[in-house]
KOLKEBA-682551 format. One record per atom (N, C-alpha, C, O): residue in one letter; x, y, z; residue number from 1. Coordinates in pm, whole numbers, plus 50000, padded with zeros to 5 digits. Atoms other than C-alpha are relative to their C-alpha. Example, Ala and Ser with C-alpha at 12.3 -4.5 7.8 and 13.67 -1.06 7.14 Angstrom:
2
{'A',{50089,49881,50000},1};
{'A',{51230,49550,50780},1};
{'A',{50090,50120,50000},1};
{'A',{50194,50118,50066},1};
{'S',{49918,49881,49994},2};
{'S',{51367,49894,50714},2};
{'S',{49923,50109,50073},2};
{'S',{49974,50220,50090},2};
This chain:
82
{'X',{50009,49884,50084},1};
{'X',{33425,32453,55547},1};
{'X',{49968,50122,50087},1};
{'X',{49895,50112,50185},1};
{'X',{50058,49889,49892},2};
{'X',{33403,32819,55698},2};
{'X',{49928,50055,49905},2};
{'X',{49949,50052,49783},2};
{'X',{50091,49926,50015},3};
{'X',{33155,32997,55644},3};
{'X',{50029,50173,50005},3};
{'X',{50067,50218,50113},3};
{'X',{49970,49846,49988},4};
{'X',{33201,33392,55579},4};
{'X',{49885,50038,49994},4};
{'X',{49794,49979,49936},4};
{'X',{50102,49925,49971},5};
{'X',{32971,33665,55695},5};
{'X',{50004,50122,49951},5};
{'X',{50120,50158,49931},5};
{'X',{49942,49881,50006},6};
{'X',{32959,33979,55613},6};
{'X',{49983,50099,50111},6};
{'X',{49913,50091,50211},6};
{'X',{49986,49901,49878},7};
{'X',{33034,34270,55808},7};
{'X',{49872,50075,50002},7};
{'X',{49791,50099,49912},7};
{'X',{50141,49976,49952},8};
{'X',{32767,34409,56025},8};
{'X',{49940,50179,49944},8};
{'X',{49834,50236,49968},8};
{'X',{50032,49884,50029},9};
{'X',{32807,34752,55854},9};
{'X',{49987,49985,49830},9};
{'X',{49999,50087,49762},9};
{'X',{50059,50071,50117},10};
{'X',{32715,34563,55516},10};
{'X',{49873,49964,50024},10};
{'X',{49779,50026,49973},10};
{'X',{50107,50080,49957},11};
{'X',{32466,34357,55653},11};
{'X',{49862,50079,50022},11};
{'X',{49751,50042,49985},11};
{'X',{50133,49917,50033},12};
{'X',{32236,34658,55723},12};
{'X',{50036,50102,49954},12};
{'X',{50007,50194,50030},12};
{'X',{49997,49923,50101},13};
{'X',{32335,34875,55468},13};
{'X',{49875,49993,49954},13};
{'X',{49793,50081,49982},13};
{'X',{50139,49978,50106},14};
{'X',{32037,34772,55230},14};
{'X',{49906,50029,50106},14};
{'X',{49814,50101,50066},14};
{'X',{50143,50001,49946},15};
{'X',{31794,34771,55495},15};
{'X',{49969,50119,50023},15};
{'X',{49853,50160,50025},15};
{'X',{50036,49852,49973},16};
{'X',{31873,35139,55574},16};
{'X',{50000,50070,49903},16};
{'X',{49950,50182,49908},16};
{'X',{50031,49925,50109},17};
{'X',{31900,35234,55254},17};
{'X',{49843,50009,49941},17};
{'X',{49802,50097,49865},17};
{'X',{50110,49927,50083},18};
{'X',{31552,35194,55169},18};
{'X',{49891,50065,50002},18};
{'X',{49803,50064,49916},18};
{'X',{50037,49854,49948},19};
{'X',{31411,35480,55351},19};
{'X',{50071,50118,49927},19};
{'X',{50052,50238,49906},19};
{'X',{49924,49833,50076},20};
{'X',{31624,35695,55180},20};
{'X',{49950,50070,49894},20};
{'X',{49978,50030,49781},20};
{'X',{50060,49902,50129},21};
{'X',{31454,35947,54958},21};
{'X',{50108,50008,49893},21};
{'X',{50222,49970,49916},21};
{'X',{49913,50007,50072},22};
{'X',{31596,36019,54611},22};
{'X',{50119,50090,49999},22};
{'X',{50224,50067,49939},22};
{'X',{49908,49913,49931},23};
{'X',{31774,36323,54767},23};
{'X',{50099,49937,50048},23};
{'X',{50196,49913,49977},23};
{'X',{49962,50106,49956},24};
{'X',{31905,36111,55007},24};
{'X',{50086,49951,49948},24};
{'X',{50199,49982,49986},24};
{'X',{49904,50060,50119},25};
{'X',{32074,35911,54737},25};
{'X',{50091,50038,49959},25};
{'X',{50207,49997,49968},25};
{'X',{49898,49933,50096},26};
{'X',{32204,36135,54531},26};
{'X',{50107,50078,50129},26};
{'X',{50217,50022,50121},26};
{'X',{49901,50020,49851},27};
{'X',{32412,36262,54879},27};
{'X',{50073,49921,50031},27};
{'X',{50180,49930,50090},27};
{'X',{49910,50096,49923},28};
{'X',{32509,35991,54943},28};
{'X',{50088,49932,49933},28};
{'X',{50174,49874,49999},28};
{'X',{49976,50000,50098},29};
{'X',{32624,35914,54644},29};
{'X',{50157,50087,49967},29};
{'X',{50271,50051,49939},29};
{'X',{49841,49937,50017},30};
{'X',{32848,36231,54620},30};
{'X',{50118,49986,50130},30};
{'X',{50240,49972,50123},30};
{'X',{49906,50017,49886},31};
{'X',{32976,36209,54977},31};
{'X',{50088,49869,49968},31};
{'X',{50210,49875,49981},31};
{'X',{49958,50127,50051},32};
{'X',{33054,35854,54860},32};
{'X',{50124,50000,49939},32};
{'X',{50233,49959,49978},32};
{'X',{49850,49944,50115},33};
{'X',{33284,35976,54556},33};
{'X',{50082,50093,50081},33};
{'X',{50195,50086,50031},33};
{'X',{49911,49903,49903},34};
{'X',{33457,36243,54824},34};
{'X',{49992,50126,49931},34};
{'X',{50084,50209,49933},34};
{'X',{49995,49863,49969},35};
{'X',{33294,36528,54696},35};
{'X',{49991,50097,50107},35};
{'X',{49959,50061,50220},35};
{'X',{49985,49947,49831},36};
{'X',{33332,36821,54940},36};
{'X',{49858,50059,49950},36};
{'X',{49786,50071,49850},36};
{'X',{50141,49914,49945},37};
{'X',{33061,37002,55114},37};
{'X',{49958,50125,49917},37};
{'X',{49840,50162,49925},37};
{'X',{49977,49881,50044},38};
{'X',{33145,37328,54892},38};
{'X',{49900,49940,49852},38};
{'X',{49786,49959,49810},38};
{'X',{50039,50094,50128},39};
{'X',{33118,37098,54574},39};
{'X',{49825,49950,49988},39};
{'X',{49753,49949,49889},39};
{'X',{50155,50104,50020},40};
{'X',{32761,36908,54674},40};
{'X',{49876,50126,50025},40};
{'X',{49756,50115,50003},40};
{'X',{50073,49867,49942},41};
{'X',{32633,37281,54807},41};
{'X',{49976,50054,49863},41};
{'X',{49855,50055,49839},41};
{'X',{50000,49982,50153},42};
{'X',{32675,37394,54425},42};
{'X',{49910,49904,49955},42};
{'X',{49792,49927,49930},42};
{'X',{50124,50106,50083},43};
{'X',{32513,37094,54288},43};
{'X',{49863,50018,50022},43};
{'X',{49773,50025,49937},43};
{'X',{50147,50020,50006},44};
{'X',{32218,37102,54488},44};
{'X',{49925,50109,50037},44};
{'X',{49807,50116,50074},44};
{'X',{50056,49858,49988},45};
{'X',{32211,37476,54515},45};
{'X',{49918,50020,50124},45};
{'X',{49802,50058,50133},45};
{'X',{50033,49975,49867},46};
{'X',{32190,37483,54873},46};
{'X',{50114,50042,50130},46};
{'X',{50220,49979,50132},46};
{'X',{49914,49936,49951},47};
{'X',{32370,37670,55132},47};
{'X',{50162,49880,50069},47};
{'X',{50195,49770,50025},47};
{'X',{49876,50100,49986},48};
{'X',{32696,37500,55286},48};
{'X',{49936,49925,50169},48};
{'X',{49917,49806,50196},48};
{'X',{50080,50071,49881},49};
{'X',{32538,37440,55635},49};
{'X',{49866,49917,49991},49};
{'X',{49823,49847,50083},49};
{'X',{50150,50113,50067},50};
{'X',{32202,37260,55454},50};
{'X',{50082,49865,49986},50};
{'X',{50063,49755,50037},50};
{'X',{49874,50137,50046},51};
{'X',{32503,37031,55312},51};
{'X',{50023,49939,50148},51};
{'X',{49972,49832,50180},51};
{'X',{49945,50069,49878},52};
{'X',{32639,36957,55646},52};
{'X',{49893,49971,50172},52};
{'X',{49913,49937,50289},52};
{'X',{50065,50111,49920},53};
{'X',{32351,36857,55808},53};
{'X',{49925,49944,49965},53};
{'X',{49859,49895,50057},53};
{'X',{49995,50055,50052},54};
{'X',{32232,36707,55576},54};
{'X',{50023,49858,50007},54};
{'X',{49949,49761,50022},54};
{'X',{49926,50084,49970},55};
{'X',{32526,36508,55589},55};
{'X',{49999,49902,50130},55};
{'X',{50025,49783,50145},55};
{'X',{49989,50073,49869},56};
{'X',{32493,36449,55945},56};
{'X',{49863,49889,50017},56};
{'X',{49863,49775,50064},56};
{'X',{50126,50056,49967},57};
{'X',{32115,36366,55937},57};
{'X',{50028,49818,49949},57};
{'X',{49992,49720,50014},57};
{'X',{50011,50130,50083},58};
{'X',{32220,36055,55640},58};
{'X',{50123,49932,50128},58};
{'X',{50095,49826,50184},58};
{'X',{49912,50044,49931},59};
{'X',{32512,35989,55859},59};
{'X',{49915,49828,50122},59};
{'X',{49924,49707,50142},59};
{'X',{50010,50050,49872},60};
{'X',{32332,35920,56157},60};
{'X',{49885,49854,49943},60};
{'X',{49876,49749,50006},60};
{'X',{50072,50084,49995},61};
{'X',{32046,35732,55937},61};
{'X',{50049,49868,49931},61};
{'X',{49967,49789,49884},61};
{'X',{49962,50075,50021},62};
{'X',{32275,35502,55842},62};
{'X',{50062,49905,50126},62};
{'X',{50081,49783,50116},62};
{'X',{49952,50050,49905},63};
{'X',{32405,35413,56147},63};
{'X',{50192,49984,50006},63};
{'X',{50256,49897,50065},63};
{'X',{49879,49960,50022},64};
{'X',{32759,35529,56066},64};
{'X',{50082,50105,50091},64};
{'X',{50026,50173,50177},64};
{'X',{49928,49923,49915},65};
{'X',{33028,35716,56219},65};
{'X',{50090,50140,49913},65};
{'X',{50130,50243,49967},65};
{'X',{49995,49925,50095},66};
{'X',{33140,35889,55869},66};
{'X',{50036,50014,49851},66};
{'X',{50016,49914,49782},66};
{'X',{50060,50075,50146},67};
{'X',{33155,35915,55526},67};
{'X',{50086,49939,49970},67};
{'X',{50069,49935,49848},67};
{'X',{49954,50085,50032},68};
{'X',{33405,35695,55492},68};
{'X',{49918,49835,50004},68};
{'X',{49917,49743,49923},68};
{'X',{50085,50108,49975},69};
{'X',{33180,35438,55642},69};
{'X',{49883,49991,49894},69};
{'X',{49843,49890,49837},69};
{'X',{50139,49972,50074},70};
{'X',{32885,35575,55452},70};
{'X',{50041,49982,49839},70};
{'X',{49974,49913,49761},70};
{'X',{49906,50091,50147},71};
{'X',{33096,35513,55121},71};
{'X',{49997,49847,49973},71};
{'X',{49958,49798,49867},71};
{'X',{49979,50097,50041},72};
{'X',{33173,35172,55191},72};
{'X',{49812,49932,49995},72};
{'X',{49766,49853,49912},72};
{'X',{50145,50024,50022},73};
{'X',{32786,35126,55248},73};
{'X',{49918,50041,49879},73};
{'X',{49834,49965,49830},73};
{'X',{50032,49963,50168},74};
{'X',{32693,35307,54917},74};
{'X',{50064,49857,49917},74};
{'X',{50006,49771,49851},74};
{'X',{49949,50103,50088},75};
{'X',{32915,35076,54773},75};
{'X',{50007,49873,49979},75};
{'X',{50038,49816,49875},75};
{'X',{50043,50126,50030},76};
{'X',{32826,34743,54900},76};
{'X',{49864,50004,49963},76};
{'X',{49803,49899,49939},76};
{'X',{50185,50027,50070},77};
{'X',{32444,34843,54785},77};
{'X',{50043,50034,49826},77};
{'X',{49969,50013,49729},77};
{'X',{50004,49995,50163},78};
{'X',{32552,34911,54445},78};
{'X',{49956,50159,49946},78};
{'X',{49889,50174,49844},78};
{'X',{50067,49892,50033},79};
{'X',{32487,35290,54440},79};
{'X',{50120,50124,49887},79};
{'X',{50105,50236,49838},79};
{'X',{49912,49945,50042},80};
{'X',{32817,35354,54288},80};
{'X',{50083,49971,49893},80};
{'X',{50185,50030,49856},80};
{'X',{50008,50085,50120},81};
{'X',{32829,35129,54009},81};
{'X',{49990,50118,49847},81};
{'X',{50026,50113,49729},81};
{'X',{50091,49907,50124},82};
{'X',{32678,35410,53795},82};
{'X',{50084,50074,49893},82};
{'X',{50028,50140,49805},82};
C-alpha cells in the first residue's frame, strides 16, 4: 500500500497559521479570493502601500513565495470555506 503525504507547503500551513492575528486572516483571506491591493486597501481603509506590505509581511510569515501559494495554504486550513 502507498502511503500519501502531503505537501510540505500543507503540512505547515496550520502551524503558521496560528500566529496569525485576526487581521492577518481576514488578508489572507482576501488575497486568497484574488482580491487586488486597490480592493483590500478600501476594505480595510488603509493606504495601498500598508496593503502591500502587509502582504509581504503575511507572505513571508507563511513561508511562501506568493499569493498564489498563500491561497492554496488558506485553503488547505479551511479559511475559505466561509
Amino acid at each position: 500500500m502507498t502511503q500519501v503525504t502531503a505537501h510540505p507547503l500543507f503540512a505547515r500551513g496550520l502551524e503558521l497559521l496560528l500566529p496569525i492575528a485576526t487581521e492577518g486572516r481576514r488578508l489572507l483571506r482576501a488575497v486568497a479570493t484574488g482580491r487586488t491591493t486597490v480592493d483590500i486597501a478600501e476594505e480595510l481603509h488603509v493606504p495601498e502601500l500598508t496593503v502591500k506590505r502587509m502582504t509581504a509581511a503575511l507572505l513571508r510569515g507563511l513561508r511562501v513565495f506568493n499569493r498564489a501559494e498563500a491561497a492554496a495554504v488558506a485553503g488547505h486550513a479551511g479559511l475559505l470555506g466561509d
